[in-house]
Backbone bond lengths (Angstrom), bond angles and torsions (degrees), N, CA, C in turn:
res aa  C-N    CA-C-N  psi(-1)  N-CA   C-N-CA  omega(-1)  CA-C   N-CA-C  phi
1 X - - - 1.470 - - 1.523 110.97 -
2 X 1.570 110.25 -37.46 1.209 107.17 -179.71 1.420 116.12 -75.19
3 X 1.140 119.51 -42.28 1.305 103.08 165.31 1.657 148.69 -55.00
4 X 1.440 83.55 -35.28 1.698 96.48 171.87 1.554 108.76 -69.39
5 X 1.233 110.50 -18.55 1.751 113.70 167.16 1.482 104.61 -65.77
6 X 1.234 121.25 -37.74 1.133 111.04 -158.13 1.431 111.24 -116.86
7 X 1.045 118.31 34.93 1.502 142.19 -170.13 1.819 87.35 -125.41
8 X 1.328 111.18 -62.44 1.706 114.50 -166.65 1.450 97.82 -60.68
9 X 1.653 128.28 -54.69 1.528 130.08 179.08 1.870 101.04 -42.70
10 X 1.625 122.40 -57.47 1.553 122.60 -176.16 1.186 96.69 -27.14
11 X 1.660 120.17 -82.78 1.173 154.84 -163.28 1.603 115.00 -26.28
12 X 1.398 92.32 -58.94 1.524 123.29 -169.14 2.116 100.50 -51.38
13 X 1.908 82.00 -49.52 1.936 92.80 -161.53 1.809 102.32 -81.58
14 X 1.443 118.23 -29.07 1.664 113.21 170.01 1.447 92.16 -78.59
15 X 0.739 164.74 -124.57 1.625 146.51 -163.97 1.630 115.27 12.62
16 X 1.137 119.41 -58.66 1.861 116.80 166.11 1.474 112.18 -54.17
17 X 1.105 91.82 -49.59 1.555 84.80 -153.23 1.779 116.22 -110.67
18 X 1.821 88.30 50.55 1.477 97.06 -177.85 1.007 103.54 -99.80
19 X 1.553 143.34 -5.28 1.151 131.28 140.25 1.678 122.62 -14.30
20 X 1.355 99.72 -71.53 1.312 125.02 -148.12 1.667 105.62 -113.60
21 X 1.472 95.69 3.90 2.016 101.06 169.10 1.574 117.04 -67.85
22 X 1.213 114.73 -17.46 1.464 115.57 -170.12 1.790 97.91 -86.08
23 X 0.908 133.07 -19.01 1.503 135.46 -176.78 1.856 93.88 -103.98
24 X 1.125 126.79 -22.54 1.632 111.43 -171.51 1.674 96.59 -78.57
25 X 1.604 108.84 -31.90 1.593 108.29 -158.66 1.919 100.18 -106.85
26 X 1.129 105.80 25.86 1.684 107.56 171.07 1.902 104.60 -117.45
27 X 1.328 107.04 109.43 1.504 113.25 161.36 1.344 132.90 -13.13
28 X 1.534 122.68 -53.03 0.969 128.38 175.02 1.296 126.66 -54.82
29 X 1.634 118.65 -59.80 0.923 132.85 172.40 1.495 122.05 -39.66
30 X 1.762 124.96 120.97 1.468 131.72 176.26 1.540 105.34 -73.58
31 X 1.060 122.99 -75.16 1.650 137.81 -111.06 2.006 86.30 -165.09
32 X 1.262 107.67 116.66 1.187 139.08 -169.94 1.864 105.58 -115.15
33 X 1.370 107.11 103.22 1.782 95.31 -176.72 1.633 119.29 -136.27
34 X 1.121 116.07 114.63 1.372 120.78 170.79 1.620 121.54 -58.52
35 X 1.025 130.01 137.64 1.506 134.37 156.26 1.346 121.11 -108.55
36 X 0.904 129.05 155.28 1.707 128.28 -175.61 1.605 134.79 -83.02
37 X 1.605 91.82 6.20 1.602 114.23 142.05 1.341 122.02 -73.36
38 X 1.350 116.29 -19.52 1.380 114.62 -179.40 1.836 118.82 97.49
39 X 1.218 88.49 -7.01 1.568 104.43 173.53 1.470 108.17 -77.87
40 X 1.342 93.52 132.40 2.164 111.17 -177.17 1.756 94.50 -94.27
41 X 1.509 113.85 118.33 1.814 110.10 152.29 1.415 107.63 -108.26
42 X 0.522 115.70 168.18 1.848 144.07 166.76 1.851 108.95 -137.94
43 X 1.902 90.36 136.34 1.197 98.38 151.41 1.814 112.87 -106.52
44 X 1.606 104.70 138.56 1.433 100.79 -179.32 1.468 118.42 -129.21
45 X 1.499 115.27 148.42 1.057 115.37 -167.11 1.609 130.37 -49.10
46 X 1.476 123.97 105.10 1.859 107.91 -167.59 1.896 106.20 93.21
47 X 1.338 108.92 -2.31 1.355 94.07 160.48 1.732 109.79 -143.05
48 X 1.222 111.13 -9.37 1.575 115.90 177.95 1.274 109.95 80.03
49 X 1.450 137.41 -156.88 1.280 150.54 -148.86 1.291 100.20 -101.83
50 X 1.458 119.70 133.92 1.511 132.07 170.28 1.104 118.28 -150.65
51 X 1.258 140.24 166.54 1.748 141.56 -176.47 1.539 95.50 -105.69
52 X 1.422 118.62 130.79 1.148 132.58 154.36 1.893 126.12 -73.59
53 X 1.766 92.31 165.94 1.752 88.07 -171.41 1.660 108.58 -66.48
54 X 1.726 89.76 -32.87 1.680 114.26 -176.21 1.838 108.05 -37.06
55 X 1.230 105.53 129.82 1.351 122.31 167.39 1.052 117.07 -139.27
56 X 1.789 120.45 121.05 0.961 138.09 -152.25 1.779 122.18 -126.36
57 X 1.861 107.49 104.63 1.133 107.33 -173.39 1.175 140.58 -22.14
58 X 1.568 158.27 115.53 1.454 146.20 145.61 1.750 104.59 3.16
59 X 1.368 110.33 -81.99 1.702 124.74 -172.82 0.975 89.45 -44.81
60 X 1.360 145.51 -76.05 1.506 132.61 -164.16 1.196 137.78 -32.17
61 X 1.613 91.82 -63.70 1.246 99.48 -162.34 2.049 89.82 -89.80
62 X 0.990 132.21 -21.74 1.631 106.02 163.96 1.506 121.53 -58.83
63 X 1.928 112.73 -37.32 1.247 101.83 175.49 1.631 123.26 -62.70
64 X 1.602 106.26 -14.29 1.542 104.59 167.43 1.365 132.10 -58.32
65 X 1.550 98.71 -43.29 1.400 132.24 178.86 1.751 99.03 -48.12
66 X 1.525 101.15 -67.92 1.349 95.26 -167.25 1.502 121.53 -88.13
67 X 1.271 106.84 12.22 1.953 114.11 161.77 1.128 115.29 -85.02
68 X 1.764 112.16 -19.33 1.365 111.79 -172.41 1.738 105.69 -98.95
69 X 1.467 122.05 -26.27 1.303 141.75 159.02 1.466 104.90 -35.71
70 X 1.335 129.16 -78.19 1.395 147.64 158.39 1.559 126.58 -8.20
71 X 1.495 85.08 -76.28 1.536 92.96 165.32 1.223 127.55 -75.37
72 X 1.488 119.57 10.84 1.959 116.35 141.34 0.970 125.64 -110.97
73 X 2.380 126.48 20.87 0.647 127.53 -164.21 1.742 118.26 67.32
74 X 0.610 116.51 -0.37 1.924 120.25 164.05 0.963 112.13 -72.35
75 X 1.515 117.53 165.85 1.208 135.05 -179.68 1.738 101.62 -131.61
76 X 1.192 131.93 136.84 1.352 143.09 178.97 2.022 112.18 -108.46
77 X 1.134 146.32 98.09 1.260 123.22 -164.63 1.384 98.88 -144.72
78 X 1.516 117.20 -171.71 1.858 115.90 165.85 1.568 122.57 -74.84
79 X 1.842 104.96 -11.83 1.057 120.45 151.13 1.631 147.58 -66.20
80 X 1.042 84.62 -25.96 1.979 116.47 -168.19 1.912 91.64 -139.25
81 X 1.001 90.99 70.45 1.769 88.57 -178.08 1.782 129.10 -76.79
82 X 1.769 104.64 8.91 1.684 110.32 -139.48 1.519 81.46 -139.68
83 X 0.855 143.47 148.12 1.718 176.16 176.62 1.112 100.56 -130.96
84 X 1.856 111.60 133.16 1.301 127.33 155.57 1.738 97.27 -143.65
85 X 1.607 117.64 103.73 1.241 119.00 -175.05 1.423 123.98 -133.53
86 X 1.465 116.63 178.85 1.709 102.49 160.50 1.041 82.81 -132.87
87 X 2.168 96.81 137.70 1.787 101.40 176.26 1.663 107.82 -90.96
88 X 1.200 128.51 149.71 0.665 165.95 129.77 2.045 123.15 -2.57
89 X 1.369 127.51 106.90 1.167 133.08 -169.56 1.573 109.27 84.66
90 X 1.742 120.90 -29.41 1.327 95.57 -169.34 1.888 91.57 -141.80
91 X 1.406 85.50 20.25 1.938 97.07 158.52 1.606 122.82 39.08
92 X 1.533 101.71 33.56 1.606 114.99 -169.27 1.957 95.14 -88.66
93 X 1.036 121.73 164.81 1.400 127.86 158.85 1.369 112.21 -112.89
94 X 1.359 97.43 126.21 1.582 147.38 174.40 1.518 129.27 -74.41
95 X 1.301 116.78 83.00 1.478 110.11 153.05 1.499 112.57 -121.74
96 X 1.550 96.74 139.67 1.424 130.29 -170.76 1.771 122.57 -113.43
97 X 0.918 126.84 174.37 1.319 141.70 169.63 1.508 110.93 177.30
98 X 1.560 95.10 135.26 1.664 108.65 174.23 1.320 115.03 -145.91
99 X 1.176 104.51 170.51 1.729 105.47 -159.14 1.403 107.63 -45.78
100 X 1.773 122.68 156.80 1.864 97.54 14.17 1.965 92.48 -114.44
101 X 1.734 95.74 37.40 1.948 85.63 172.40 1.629 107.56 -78.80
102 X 1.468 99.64 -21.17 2.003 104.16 167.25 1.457 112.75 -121.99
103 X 1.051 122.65 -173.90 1.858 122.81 -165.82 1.368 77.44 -111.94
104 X 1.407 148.56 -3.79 1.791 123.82 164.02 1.816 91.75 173.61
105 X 1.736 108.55 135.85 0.899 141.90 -150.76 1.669 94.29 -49.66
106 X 1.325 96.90 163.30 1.475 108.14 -163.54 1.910 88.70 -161.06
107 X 1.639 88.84 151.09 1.292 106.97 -174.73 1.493 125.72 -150.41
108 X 1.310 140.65 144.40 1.305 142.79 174.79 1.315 101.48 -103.69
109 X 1.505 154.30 151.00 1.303 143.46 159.88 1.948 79.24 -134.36
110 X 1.448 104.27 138.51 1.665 115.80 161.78 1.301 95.35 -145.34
111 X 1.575 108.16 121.07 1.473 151.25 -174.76 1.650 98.90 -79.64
112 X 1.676 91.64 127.68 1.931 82.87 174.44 0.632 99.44 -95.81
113 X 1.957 117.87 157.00 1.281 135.31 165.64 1.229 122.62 -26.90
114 X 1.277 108.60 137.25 1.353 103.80 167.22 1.660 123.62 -110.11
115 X 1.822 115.10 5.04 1.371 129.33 -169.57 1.562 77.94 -142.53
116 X 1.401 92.02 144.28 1.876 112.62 154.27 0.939 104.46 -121.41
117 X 1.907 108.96 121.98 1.144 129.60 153.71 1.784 141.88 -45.00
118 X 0.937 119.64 128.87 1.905 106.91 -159.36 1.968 86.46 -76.91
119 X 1.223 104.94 -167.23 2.013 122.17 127.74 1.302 94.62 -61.50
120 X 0.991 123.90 -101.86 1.331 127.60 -154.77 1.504 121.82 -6.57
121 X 1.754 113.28 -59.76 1.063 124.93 -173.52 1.847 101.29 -58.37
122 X 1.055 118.27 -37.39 1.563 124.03 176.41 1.445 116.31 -52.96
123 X 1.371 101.03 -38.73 1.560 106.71 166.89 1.686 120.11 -76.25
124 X 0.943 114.67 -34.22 1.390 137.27 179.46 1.433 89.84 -55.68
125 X 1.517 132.36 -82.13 1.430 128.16 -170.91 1.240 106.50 -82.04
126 X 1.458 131.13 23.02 1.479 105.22 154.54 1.393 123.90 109.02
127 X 1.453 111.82 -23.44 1.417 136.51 -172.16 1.607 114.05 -74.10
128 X 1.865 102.29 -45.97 1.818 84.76 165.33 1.539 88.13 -140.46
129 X 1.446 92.63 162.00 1.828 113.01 161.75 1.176 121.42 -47.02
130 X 1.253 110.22 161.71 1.747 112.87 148.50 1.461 105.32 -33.35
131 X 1.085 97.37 -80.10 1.627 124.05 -153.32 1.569 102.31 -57.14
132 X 1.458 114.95 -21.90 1.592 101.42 171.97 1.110 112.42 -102.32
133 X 1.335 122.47 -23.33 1.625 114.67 171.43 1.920 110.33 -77.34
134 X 0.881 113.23 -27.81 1.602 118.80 158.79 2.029 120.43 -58.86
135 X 1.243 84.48 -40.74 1.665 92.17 162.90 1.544 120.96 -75.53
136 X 0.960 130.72 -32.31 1.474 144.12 -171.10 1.675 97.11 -81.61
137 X 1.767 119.88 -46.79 1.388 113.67 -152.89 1.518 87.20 -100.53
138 X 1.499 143.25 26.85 1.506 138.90 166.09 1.467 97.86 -103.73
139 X 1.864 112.61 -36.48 1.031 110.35 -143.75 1.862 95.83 -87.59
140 X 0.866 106.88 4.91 1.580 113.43 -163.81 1.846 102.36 -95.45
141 X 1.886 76.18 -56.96 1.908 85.09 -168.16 1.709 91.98 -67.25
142 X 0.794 149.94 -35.63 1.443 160.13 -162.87 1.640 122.15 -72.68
143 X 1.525 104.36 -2.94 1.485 131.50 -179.61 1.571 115.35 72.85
144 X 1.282 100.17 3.13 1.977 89.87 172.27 1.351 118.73 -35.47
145 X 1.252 136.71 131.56 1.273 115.46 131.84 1.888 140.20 -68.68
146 X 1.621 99.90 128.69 1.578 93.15 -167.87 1.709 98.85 -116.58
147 X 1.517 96.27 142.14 1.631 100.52 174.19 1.864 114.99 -111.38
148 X 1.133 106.64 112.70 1.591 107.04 -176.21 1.599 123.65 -87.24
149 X 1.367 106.02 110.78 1.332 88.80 -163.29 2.048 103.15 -129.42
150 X 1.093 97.03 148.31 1.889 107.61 -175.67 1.509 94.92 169.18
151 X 1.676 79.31 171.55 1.773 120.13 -167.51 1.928 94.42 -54.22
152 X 1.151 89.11 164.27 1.510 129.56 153.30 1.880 106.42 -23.27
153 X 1.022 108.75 105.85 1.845 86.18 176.67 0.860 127.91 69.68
154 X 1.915 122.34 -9.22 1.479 136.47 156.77 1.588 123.98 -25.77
155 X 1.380 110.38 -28.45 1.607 127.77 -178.68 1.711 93.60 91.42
156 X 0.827 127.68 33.18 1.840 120.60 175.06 1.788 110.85 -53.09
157 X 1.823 102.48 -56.17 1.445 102.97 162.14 1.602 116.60 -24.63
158 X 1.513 94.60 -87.90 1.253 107.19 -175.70 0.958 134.73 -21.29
159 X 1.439 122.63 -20.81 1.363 132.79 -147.38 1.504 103.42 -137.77
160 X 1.102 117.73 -5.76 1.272 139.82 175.61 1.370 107.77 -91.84
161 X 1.513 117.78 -62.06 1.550 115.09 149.62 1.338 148.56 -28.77
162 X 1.601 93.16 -33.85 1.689 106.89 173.48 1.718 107.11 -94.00
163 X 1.136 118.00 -27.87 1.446 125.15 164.23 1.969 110.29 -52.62
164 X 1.016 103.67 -63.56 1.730 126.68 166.38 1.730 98.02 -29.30
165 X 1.411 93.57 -60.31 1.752 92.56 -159.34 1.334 107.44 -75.54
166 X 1.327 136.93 0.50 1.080 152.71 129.93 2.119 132.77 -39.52
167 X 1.701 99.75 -50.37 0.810 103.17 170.80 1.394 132.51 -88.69
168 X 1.878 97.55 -11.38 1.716 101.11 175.14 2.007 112.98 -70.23
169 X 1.376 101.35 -18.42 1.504 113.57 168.58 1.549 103.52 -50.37
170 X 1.283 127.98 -45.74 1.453 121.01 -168.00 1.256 133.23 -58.14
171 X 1.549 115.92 -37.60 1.490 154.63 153.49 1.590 86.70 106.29
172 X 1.298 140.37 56.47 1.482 142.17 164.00 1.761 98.03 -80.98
173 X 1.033 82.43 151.73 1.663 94.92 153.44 1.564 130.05 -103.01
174 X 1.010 95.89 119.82 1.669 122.85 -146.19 1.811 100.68 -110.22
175 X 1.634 111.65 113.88 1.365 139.96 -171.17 1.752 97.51 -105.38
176 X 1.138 130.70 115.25 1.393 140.37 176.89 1.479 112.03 -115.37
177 X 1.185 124.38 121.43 1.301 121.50 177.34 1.448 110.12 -130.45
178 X 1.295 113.11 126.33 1.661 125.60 -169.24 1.361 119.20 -140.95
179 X 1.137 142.02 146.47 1.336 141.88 171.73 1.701 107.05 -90.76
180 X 1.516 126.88 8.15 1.754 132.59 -175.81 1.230 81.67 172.52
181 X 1.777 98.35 129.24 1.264 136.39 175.00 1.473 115.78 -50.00
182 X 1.025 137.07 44.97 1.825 142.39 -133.91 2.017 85.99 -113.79
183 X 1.111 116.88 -73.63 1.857 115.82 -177.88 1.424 113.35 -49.91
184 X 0.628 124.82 136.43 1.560 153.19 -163.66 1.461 115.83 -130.92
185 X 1.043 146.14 77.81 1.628 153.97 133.05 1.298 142.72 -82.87
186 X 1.131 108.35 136.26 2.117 124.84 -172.87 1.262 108.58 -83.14
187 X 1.455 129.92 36.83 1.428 118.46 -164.76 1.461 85.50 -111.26
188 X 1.052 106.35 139.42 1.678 131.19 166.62 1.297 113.53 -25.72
189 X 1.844 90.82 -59.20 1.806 99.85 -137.86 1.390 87.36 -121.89
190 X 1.862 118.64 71.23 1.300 102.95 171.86 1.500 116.30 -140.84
191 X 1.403 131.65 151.77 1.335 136.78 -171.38 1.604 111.54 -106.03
192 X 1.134 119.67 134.30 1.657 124.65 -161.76 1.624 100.57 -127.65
193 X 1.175 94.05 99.11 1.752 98.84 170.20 1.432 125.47 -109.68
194 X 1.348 112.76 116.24 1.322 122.79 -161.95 1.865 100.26 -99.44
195 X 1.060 116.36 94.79 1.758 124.68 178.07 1.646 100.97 -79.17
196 X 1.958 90.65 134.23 1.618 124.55 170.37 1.405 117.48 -105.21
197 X 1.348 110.01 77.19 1.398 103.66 -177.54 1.499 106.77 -72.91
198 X 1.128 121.64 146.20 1.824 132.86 14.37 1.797 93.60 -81.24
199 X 1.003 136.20 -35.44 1.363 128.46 179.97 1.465 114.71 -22.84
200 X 1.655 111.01 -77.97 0.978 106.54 -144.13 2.030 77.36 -135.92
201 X 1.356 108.95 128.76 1.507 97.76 -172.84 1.709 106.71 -115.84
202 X 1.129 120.77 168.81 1.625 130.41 151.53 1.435 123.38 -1.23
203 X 1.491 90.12 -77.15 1.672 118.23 165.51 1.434 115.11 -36.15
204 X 0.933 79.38 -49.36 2.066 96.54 -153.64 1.711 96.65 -67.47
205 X 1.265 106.69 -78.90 1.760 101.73 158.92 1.375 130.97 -22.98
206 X 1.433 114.96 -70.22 1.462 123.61 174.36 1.951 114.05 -33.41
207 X 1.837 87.91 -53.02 1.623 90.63 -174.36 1.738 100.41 -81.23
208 X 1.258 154.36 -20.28 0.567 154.25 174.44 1.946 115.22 -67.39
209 X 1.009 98.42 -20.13 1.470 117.06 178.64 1.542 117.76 -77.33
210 X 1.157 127.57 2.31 1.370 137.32 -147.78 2.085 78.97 -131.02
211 X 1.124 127.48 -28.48 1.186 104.50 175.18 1.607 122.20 -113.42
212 X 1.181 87.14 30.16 2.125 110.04 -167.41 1.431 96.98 -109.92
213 X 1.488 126.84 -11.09 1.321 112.11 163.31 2.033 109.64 89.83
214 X 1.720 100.28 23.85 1.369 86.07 173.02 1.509 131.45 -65.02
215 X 1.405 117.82 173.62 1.464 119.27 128.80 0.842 113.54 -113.96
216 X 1.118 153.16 -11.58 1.950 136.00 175.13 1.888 79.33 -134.93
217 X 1.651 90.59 149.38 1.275 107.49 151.29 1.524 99.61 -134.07
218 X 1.712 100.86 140.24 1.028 120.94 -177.70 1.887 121.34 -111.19
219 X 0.895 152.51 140.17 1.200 145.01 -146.48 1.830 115.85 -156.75
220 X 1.484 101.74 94.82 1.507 110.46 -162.54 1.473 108.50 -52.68
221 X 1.333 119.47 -42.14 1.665 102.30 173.29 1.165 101.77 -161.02
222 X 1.627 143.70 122.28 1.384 165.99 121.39 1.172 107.31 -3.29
223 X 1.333 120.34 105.97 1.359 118.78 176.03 1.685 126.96 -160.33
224 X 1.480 90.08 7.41 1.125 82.92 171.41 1.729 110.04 -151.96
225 X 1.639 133.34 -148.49 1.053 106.93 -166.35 2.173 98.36 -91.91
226 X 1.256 112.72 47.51 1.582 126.48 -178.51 1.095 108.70 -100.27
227 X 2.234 121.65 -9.65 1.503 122.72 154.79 0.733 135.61 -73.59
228 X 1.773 121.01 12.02 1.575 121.90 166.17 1.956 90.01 -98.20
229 X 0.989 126.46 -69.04 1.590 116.05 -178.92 1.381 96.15 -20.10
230 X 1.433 128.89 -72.63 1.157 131.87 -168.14 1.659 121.42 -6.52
231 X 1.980 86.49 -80.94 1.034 142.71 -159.99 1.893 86.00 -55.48
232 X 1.380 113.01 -76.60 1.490 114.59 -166.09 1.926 100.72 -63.16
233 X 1.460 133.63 -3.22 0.903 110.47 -167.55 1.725 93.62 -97.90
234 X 1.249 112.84 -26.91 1.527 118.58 -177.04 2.002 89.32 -71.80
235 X 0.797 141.94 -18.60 1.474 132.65 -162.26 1.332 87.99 -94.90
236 X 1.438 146.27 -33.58 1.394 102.88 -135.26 2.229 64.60 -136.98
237 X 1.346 99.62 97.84 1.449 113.38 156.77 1.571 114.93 90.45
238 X 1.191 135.21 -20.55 1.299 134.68 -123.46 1.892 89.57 -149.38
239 X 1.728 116.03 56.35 1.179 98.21 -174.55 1.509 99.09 -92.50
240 X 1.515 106.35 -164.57 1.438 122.28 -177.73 1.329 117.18 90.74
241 X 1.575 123.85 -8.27 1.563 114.75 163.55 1.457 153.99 -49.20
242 X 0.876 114.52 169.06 1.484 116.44 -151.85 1.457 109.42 -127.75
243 X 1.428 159.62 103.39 0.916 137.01 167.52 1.814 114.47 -131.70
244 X 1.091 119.43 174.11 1.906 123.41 173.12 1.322 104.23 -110.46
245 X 1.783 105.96 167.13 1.461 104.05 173.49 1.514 88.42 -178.30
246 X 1.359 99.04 149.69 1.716 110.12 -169.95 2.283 87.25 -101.51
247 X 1.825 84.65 123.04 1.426 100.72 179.85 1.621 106.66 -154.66
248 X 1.278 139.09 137.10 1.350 133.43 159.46 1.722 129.70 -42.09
249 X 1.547 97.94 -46.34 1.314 105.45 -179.57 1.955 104.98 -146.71
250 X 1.580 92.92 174.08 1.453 101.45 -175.15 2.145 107.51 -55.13
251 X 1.035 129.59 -46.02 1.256 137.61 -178.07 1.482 110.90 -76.66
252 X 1.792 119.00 -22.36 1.592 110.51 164.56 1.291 116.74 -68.19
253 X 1.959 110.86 -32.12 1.280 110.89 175.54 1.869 128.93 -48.65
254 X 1.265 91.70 -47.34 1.736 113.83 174.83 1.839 95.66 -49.64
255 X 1.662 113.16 -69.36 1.491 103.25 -175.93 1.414 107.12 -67.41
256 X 1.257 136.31 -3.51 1.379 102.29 177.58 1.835 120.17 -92.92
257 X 1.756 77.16 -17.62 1.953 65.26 170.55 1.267 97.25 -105.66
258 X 1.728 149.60 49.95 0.991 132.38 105.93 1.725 124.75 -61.48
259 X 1.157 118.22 -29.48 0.970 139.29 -178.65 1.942 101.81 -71.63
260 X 1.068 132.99 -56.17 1.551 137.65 -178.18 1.516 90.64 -62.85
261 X 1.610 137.86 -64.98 1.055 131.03 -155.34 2.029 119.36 -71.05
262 X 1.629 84.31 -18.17 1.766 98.35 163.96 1.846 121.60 -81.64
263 X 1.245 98.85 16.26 1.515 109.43 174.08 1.761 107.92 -108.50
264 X 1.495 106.25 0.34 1.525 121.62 -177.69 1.770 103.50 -104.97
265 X 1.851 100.92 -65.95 1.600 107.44 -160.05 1.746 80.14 -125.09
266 X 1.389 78.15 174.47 1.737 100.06 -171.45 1.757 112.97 -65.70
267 X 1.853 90.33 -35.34 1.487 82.78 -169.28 1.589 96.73 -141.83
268 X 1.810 118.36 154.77 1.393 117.77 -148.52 1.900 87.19 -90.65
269 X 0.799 116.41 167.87 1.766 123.44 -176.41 1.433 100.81 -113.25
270 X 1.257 119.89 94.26 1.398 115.17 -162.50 1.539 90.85 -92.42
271 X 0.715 125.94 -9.87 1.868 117.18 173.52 1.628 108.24 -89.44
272 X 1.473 118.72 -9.88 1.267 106.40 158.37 2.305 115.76 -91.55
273 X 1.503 78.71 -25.93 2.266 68.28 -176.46 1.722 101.64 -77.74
274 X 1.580 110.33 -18.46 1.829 108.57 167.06 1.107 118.49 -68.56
275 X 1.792 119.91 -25.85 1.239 128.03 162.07 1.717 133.78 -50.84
276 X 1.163 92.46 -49.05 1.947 113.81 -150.52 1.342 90.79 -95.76
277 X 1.944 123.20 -47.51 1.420 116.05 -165.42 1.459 101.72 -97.10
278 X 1.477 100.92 126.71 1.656 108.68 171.92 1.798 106.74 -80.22
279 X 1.528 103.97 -54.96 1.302 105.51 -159.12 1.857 127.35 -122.38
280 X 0.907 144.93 95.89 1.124 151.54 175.32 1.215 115.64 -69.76
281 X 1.311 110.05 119.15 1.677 143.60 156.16 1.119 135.09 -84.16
282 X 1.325 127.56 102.43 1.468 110.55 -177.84 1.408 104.70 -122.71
283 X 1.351 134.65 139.27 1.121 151.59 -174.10 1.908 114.42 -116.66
284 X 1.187 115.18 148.62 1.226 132.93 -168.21 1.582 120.81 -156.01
285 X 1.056 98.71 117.00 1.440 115.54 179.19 1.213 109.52 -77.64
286 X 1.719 126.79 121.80 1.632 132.85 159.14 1.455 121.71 -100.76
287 X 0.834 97.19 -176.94 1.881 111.53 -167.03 1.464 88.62 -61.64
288 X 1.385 129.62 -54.75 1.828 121.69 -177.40 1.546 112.45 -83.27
289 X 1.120 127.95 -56.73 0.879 157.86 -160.32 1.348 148.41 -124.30
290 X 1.474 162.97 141.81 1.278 163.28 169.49 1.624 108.82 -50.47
291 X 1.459 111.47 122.82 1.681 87.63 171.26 1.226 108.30 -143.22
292 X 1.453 137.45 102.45 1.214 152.67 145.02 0.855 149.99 -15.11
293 X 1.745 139.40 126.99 1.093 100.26 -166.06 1.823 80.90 -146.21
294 X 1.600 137.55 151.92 0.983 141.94 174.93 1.587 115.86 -107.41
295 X 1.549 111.25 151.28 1.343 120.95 -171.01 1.863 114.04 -153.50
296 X 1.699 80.57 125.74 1.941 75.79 -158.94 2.031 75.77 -73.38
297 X 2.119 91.48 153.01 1.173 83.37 -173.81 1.861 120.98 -98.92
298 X 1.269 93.26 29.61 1.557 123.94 -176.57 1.711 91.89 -68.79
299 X 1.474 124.24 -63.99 1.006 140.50 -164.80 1.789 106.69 -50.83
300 X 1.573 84.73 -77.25 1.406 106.62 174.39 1.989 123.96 -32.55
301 X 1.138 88.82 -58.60 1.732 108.00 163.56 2.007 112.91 -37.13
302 X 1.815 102.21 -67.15 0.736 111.53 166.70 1.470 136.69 -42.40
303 X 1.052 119.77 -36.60 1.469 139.45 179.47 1.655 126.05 -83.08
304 X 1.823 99.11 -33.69 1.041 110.35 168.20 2.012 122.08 -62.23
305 X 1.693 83.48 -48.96 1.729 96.15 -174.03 1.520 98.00 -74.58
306 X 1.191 136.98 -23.85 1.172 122.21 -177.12 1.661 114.32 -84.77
307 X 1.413 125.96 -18.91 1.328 127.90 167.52 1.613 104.67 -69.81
308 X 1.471 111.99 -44.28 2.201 112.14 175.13 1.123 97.08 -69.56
309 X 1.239 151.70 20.76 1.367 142.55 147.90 1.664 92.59 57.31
C-alpha cells in the first residue's frame, strides 16, 4: 500500500514539473528559478544566468510546491506562505513562496553536485596556486578551523567539498550537520545530520554532537544564533572544523557571526570566535570564473577589534 502511495505521489511530482524536467535532468544546469511572470531562468555551468523560452504554469508549478511540501510532511498555504525543502527523486533544494507574499508562486530549485571538486582541480583552472591550495590542504589535515564565507552562488559549497575531500584523507570521524544534503565526503567514519526546524534545529544537533563521539564537526551553513554552539563546540576539544556563511569579505565574516551569536546573548565574545576560528576564506564569483582570496584569521580578528575600538 505504501508503495503504491508512493509511486502515485512520483507520478503526481514528474507530471508538475515537466515543464522544467528537461533542465533538472541536464548536468550543466545549477539552479533552476521561477518568477511570477512565469518565466523559467537557469544558471548554467560555463555560461551563468539566462532566461529560458520555458514558461511555466501558476497550477503547476504550485502543485509542485505542494508535492514537494508533503513529502516532508509540510504544509505550504496563504497561511504558511514560504517553503524551505529538498524535492524529492532529483534531491535539488527548494525555496518557494506563494501567494499572497507574491501575485503567483515563485521558486529557487539548486541541484546538488554531481562531481566533487579536489584543490587540485582549483589549481588546474586557475582559481588557486600551488602555494594556496597547499596551504588550505595542511591547514585542514592539521586541525585548523576554517570559516568560508561569500555571496549567493559564490561556490562556498563547492569549496567546502573539496576542503572535505581533504579531510576524509585524515581518517577522523567526521559529524556534518546541514539543513539539504549539499556536503559530500569519503570519510569512513562519518555521521550526517540533516536538521527540520522547528523539529529538529541547528542547536539541537550541534549540542547533540558532543555526545556522538566527533572529531570534526562540520556545519553546512551558519545562520543562525547555532554559531555560538558552534563556536564553543570547536573550542573545547573537537578542532578541525569546517563551516559556510554568507559575508562580503574575510572581516564581514568575523562580524557576521558576531552578529548570528547576538540573536542568543546580548553581546558576541569576540575572544571566543578569535579563539575557535583559525582561518578565513572568502570566495568570489567573477564574470569567468570563481576567484579567491585567503586570510589568516589572526589578521582579520586583529583589524576587526581594532576598528570597535
Amino acid at each position: 500500500m505504501k508503495d503504491a502511495s508512493a509511486r502515485r505521489r512520483a507520478a503526481s511530482l514528474h507530471s508538475a514539473v515537466e515543464p522544467i524536467k528537461q533542465f533538472l535532468e541536464q548536468e550543466s544546469i545549477i539552479e533552476i528559478m521561477l518568477n511570477s511572470d512565469g518565466r523559467v531562468w537557469v544558471d548554467e555551468a560555463g555560461r551563468g544566468m539566462y532566461c529560458t523560452d520555458t514558461i511555466m504554469d501558476s497550477d503547476d508549478a504550485e502543485r509542485m510546491i505542494r508535492l514537494i511540501a508533503a513529502s516532508m510532511n509540510a504544509e505550504v498555504h496563504e497561511k504558511n506562505p514560504s517553503l524551505a525543502a529538498r524535492m524529492p527523486i532529483w534531491g535539488a533544494r527548494l525555496q518557494a513562496c506563494v501567494p499572497p507574499v507574491v501575485a503567483s508562486p515563485v521558486f529557487s530549485l539548486r541541484k546538488p553536485s554531481k562531481v566533487v571538486f579536489t584543490l587540485q582541480d582549483y589549481v588546474q583552472q586557475g582559481i588557486l596556486n600551488e602555494t594556496q591550495a597547499a596551504f588550505l590542504d595542511e591547514a585542514v589535515k592539521s586541525g585548523k578551523n576554517l570559516l568560508i564565507g561569500g555571496g549567493t552562488g559564490s561556490g562556498k559549497t563547492t569549496l567546502a567539498n573539496a576542503l572535505l575531500h581533504s579531510i576524509a584523507a585524515t581518517r577522523d570521524r567526521v559529524y556534518i550537520v546541514e539543513d539539504n544534503p549539499e556536503l559530500q565526503c569519503a570519510a569512513e567514519n562519518m555521521v550526517q545530520i540533516l536538521v527540520q526546524p522547528p523539529l529538529y534545529t541547528h542547536r539541537q544537533a550541534i549540542m547533540d554532537a558532543m555526545r556522538l563521539r566527533p572529531d570534526r564537526i562540520i556545519v553546512g551553513e551558519v545562520r543562525d544564533g547555532a554559531a555560538l554552539d558552534m563556536l564553543k563546540a570547536w573550542n573545547t576539544g573537537h578542532p578541525g572544523g569546517l563551516a559556510t556563511i554568507h559575508a562580503n569579505s574575510a572581516i564581514a565574516m568575523l562580524q557576521r557571526l558576531g552578529q548570528l551569536i547576538e540573536e542568543v546573548i546580548p553581546v558576541a565574545p569576540r575572544e571566543l570566535i578569535a579563539e575557535a576560528v583559525d582561518i578565513c576564506v572568502h570566495i568570489q564569483r567573477g564574470p569567468a570564473k570563481p576567484g579567491l582570496c585567503c586570510y589568516f584569521v589572526v589578521w582579520s580578528m586583529v583589524r576587526w577589534c581594532w576598528r570597535s575600538g
